[in-house]
RODO-429914 format. One record per atom (N, C-alpha, C): residue in one letter; y, x, z. Coordinates in steps of 0.1 Angstrom, whole numbers, plus 5000, padded with zeros to 4 digits. Atoms other than C-alpha are relative to their C-alpha. Layout:
! residues N
AYXZ
...
END
This chain:
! residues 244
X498949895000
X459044364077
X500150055015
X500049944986
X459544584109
X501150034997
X498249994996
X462844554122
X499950105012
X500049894989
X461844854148
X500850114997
X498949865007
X464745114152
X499350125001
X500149854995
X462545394158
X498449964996
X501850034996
X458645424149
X499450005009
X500450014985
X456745334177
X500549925011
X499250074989
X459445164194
X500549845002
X500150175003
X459944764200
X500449974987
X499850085011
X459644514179
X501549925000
X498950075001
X462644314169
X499449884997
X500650105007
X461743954170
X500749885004
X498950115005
X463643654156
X499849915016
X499550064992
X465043434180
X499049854995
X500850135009
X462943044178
X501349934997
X499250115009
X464042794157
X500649905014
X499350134990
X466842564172
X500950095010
X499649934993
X468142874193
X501550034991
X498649955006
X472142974183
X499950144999
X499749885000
X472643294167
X501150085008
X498849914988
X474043554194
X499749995008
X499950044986
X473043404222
X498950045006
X501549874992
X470743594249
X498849885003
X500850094996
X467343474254
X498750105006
X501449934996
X464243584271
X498549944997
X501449995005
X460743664263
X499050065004
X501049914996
X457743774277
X499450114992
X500249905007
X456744104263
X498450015008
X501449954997
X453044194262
X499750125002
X500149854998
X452044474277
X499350084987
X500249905021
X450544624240
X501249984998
X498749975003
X454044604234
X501150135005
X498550004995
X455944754257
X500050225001
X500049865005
X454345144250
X499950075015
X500249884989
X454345434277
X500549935014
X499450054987
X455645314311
X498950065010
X500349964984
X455045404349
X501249925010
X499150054995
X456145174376
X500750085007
X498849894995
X459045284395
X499849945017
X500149984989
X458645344430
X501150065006
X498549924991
X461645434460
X499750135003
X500249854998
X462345794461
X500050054987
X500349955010
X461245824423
X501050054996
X498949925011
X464645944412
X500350085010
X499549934991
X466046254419
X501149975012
X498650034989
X468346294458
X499649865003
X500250164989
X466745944466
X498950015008
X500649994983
X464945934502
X499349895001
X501050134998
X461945684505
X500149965012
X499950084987
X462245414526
X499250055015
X500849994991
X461045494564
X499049935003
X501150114998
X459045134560
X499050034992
X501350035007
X456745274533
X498750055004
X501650004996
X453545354537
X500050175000
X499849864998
X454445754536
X500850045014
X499249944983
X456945764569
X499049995007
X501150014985
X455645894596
X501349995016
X499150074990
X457245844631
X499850085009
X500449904987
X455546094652
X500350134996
X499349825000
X457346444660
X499150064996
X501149915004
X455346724643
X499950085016
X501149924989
X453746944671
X500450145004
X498849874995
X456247264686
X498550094994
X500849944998
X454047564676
X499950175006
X499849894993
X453047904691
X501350064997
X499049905006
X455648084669
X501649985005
X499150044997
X458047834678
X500650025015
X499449944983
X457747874716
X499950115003
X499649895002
X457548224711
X501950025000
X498749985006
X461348214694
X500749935009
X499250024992
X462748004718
X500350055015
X500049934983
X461548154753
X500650144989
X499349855006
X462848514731
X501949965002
X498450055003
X466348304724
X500549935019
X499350044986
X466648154764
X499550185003
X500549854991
X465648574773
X501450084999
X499149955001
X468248674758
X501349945001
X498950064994
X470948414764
X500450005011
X499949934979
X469848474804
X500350164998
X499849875000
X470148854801
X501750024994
X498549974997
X473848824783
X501149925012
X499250034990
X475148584811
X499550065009
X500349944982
X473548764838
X500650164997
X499549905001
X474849104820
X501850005004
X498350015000
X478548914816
X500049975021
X499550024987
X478448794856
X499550175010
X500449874995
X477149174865
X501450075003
X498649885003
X480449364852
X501149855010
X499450064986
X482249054873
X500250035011
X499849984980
X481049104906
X499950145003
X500049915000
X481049454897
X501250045004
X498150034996
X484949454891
X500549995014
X499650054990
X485249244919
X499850115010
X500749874985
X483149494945
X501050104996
X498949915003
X485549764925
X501249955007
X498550034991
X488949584939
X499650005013
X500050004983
X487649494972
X499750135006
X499749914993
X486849804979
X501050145001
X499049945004
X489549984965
X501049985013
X499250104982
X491649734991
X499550045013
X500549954989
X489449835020
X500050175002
X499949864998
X489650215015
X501750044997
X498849954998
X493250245010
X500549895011
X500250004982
X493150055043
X500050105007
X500749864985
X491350275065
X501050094993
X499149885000
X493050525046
X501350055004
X498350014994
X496950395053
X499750005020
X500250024983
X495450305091
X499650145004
X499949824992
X494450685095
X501050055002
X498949924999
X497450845081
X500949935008
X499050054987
X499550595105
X499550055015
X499949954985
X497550725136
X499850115000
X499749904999
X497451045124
X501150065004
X498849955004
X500851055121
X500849995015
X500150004985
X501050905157
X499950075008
X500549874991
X498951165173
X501450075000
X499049874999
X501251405158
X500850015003
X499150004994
X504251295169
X500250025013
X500249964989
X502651265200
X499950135011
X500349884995
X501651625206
X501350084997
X498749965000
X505051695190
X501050015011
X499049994987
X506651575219
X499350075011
X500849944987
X504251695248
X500850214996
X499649855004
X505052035230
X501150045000
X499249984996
X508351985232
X500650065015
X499450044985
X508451855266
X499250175007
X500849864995
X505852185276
X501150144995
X499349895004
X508252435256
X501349985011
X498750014992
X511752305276
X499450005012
X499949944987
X509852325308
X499950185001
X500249784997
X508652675301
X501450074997
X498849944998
X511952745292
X501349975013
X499150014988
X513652605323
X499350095011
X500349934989
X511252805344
X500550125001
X499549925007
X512253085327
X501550065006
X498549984996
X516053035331
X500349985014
X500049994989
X515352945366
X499750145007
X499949874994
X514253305373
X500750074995
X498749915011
X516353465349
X501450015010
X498850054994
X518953295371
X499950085014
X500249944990
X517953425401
X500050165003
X499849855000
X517353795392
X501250044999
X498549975001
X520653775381
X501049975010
X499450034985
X522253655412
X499650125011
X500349914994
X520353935430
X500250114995
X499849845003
X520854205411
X501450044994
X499149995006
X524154155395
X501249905008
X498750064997
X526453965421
X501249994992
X499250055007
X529054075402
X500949914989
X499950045010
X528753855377
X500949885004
X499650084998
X530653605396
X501550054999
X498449915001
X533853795389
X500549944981
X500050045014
X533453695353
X500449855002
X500150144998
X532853335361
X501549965003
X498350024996
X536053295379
X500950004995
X498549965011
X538253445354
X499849874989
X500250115003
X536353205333
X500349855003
X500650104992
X536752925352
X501749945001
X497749985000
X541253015356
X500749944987
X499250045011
X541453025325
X499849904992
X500150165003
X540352705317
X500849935000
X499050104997
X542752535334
X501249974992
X499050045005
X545752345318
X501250135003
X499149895000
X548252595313
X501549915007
X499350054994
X550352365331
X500249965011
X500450024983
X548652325365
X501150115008
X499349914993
X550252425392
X499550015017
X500450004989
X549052505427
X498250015001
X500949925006
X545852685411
X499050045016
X501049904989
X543052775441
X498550004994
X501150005000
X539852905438
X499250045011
X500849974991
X537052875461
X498250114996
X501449914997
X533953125464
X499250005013
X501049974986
X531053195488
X500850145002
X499249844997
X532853475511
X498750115002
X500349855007
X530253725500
X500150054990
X499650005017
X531453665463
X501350015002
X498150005003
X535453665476
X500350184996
X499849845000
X535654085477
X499750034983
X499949985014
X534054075441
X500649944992
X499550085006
X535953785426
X501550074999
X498449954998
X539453955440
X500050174991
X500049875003
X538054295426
X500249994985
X500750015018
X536754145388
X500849994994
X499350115006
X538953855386
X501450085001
X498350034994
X542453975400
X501050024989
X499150015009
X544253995369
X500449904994
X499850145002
X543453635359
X500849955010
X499150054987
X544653525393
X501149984997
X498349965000
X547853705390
X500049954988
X499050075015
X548753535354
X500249935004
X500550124999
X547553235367
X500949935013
X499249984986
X549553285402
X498749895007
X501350074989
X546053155418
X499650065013
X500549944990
X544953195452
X498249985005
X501449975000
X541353275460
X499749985018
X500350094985
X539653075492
X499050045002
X501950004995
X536053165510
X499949855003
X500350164999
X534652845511
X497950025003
X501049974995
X531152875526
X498749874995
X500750125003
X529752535510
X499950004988
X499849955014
X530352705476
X498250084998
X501649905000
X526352855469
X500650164992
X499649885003
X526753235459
X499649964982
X500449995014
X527153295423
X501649874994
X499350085004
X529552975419
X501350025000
X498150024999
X533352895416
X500049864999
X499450174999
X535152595422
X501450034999
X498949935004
X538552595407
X500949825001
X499250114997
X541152325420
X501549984996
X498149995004
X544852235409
X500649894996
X498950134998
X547551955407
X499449944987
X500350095010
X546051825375
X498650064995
X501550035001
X542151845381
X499450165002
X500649874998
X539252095386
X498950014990
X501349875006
X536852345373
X498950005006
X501049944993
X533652325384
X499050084995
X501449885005
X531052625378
X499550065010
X500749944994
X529452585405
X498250004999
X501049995007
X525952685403
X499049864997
X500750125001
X524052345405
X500549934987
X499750055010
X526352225382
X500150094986
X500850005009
X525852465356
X499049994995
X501650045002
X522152475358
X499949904993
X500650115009
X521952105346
X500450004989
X499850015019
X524252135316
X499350094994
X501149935006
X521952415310
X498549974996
X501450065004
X518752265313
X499949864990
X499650065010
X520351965295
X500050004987
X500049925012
X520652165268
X498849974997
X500949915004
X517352285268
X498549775003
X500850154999
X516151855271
X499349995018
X500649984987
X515551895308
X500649925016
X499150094985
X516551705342
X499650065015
X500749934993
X514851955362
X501150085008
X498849914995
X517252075393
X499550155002
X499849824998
X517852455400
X498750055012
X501250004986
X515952465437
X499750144999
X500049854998
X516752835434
X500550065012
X499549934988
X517353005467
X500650134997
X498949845002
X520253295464
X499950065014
X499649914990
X519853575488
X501549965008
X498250004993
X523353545514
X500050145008
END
């Protein structure tokens, strides 16, 4: 009888005598028995990785080839070329600030000595205009002293009526070749004034000196000149010689 579950497929075969039903036992199986097989070898199943010890591992690095060091000197060409492109725009920047910084230098250090000069020539131009205008008023002064004596007839009256309307004991001094015009110009100031009119020889022509119990008038010529040239930024005396 064949107790085989399957055609072709093991035998089923009784346990020996004296053996307990159920209980496991082993048997050598003849290879005519045991049908199709192939031993099994590491790696034979799928996802399993044969031993490094068998007789297939190998141990030695395969061999870099052209293609390969082709691709990598391409891949270091171009990894040098972007960091030497990225530290380019760096020191590019950089040279952009610093010299940004160095030109609006020089630029602020010009317009500060530009600005210097100018002020400088500002003044010289000053100082050159107020003398040319003191020479000016220096002859001015003088023609007018010669050709217009009586201009000191003005002065005088000018000079009265200055005074504190409360003085009293009022004199005025002139050069006595200015008293004849002063008494001729002036004499109506005088008389308000009840002033008396002095030659005084130490008075320069052109001037007045006006004296009285509570202080004086001076307009005499030296001493206008400077508040005049004062004016005009000047310290430069008169040193005008008046005809006598």
């Amino acid at each position: 009888m064949n107790n085989s579950s399957k055609p072709g497929g093991f035998r089923n075969v009784p346990p020996p005598t004296g053996s307990k039903a159920g209980s496991p036992y082993q048997r050598f199986i003849p290879r005519e028995e045991l049908g199709d097989f192939a031993s099994w070898k590491p790696g034979a199943f799928p996802g399993a990785q044969e031993s490094p010890a068998g007789p297939a591992a190998s141990t030695e690095p395969a061999e870099t080839t052209a293609q390969e060091w082709q691709a990598r000197a391409a891949a270091a060409r171009q990894t040098g070329y972007q960091e030497g492109y990225r530290d380019g725009l760096v020191a590019l920047e950089n040279f952009k600030q610093n010299f940004a910084q160095q030109a609006t230098a020089q630029i602020g250090a010009l317009l500060q000595s530009f600005d210097e000069q100018l002020g400088a020539l500002d003044a010289r131009m000053a100082q050159a205009l107020a003398q040319t205008a003191v020479q000016m008023a220096r002859q001015v002064l003088r023609t007018e002293l010669q050709q217009r004596p009586e201009v000191v007839a003005q002065v005088a009256a000018e000079a009265v009526n200055a005074v504190m309307l409360s003085a009293r004991h009022i004199a005025v001094h002139v050069h006595p070749q200015d008293l004849p015009l002063v008494a001729e110009g002036a004499q109506e100031a005088l008389d308000a004034r009840g002033a008396r009119l002095h030659a005084d020889a130490s008075i320069a022509r052109g001037g007045v000196l006006v004296q009285s119990d509570v202080g004086a008038i001076d307009a005499r010529i030296g001493m206008r000149w400077a508040q005049a040239a004062a004016a005009l930024g000047s310290s430069e005396p008169l040193s005008v010689e008046v005809a006598t």
